[in-house]
N, C-alpha and C positions, 0 to 999 in steps of 0.2 A: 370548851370550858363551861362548867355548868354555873347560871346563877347570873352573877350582873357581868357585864363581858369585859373583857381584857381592854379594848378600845375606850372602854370610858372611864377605869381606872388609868390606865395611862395618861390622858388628857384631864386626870383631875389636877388640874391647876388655871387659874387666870380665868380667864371666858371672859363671862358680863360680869362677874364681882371687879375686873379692874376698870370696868367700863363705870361701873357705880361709883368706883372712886376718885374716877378722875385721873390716876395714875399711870395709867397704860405706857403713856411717852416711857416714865422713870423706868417701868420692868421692861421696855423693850430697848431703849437703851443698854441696861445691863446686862439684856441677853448676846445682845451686837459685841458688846465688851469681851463677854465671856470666851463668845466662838471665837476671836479673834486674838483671843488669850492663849486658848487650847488649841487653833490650826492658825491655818493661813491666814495673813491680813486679806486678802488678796479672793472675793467671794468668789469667783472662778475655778479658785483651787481648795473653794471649806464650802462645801454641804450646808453645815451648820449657820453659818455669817450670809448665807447665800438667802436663804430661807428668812432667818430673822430681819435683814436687808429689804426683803421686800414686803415680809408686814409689815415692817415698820411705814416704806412708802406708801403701801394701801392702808392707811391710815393716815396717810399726810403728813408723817413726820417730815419735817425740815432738813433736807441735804446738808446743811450744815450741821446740825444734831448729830445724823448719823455719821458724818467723819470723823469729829469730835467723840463719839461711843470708839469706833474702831482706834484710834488715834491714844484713846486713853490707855489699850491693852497694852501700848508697844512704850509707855510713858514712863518716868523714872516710879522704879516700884512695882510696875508691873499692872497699873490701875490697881482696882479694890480687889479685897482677897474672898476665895471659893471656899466654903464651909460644908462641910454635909453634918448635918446632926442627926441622930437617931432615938428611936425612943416608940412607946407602945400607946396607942388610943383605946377607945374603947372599945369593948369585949376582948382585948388583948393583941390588937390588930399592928402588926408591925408596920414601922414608918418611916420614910428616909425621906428628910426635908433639906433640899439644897439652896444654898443661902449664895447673896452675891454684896460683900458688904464691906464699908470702908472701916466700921467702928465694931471688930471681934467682940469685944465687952459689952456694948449693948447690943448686937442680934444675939450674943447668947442668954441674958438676961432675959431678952421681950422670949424668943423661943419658948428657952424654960419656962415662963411665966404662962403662955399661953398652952402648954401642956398639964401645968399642975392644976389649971382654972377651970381646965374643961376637959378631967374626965379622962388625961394620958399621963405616961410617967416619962422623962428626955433621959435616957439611957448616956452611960459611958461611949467612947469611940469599940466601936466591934461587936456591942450587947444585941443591935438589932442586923447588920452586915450580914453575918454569917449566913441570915435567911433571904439573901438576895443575891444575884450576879449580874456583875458590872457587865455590859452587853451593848453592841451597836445595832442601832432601832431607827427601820426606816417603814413606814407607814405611804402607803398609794391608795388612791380612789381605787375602787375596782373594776370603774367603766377603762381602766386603763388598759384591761387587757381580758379573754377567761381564763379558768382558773386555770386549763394546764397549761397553757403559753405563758402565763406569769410564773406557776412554777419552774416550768423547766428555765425558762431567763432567771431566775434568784437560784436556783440550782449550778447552772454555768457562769453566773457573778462570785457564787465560791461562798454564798448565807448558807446559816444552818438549818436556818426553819422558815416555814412561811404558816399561816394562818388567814382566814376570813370571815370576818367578823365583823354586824353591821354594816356594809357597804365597804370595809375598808380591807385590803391586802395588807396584815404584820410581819413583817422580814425582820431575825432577828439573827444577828452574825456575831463575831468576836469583836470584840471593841476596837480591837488594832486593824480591822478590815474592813472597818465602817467604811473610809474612805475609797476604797477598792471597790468593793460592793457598788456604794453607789456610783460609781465613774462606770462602768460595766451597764449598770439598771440605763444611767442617762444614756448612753449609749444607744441601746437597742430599744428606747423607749423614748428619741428626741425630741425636746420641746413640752415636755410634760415633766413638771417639778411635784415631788412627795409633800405628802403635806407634814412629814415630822420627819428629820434625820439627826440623830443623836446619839449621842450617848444617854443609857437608861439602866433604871437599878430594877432587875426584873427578878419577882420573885420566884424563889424554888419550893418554896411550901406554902399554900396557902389557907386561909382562914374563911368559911363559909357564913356568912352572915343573909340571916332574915332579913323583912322590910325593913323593920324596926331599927335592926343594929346599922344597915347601910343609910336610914337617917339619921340615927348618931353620926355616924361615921363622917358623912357629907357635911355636917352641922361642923364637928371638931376641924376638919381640912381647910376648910370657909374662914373658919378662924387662924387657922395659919398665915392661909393665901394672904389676909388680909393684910400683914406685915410687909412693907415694903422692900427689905430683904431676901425677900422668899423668891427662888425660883421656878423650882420644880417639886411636886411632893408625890413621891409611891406609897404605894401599900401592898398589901397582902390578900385583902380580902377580894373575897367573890360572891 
């Protein structure tokens, strides 16, 4: 892929801006919630919960905390509700911002608000979708293996593609075989955990942007991440 690479559009979200804020505990928290909302309680049998389980302890989070995140998915109501909004930044960059939030009316308020203020426009449910496919994403260091031995293992796990890029192996499958995939990857690869297994909204057309426009761009996302809410944010551009 030509231009700024796929590995660091995907990983745009969180880093050191949640570090600046202080917040980190709250977004990993929510992500513990989520996975555990979406699979298994139980991180031995969710990819997803397994992963955010152990950032959260490499960072110190408190074993109580994280029972309490998992605990809450299974809770009357189901814990807080999963939002995706959508909607176009600057130079016309499409956006999928997924949100984790107890109060609907105000993440969509702060959203919108932070779209209109800087430079995007927060589209209806489908206006920006169409331009992405829902897709299971699992990402590995690439000291993990070379490249045709990792291919051919993502090839007999049953993914559709692999990629490499900046040091890292992208495995991308059918969302319903994420789970497959990676029991397969672990498998023939024990004792070495991905460093991202998800679910991802990966685009199918994308938008080519200058320095310029990809400092916009980073400047507008920064402003998302910064909502409490937020969990994940795509894009388009390259």
């Amino acid at each position: 892929m030509a231009g700024h690479s796929k590995w660091a559009n995907i990983q745009h979200r969180k880093g050191a801006q949640d570090k600046k804020r202080g917040n980190l505990f709250t977004k990993l928290a929510k992500e513990i919630t989520i996975a555990a909302k979406l699979g298994d309680s139980n991180p031995d049998f969710n990819p997803r919960l397994r992963l955010a389980v152990a950032a959260a302890k490499k960072l110190s989070m408190p074993n109580d905390n994280i029972k309490r995140a998992i605990d809450k998915a299974s809770a009357a109501g189901g814990g807080d509700d999963s939002i995706t909004y959508e909607g176009y930044g600057p130079n016309q960059v499409a956006i999928m911002v997924e949100t984790l939030t107890d109060n609907k009316n105000r993440t969509f308020s702060e959203i919108r608000a932070i779209f209109g203020k800087n430079g995007g426009n927060l589209g209806s449910e489908g206006s920006v979708a169409f331009n992405f496919e829902r897709q299971g994403l699992i990402i590995y260091k690439n000291d993990i293996a070379d490249f045709d031995t990792m291919f051919e293992a993502v090839v007999e796990a049953g993914a559709e593609n692999m990629e490499e890029e900046e040091g890292m192996y992208i495995i991308t499958c059918e969302v319903n075989e994420l789970h497959n995939v990676f029991k397969a990857l672990e498998e023939k690869f024990k004792g070495v955990d991905p460093e991202k297994c998800a679910p991802a909204w990966m685009p199918k057309m994308t938008v080519e942007l200058d320095d310029e426009g990809h400092e916009k761009l980073a400047a507008f996302i920064e402003k998302i991440e910064e909502n409490d809410d937020v969990q994940n944010v795509f894009h388009n551009a390259i």
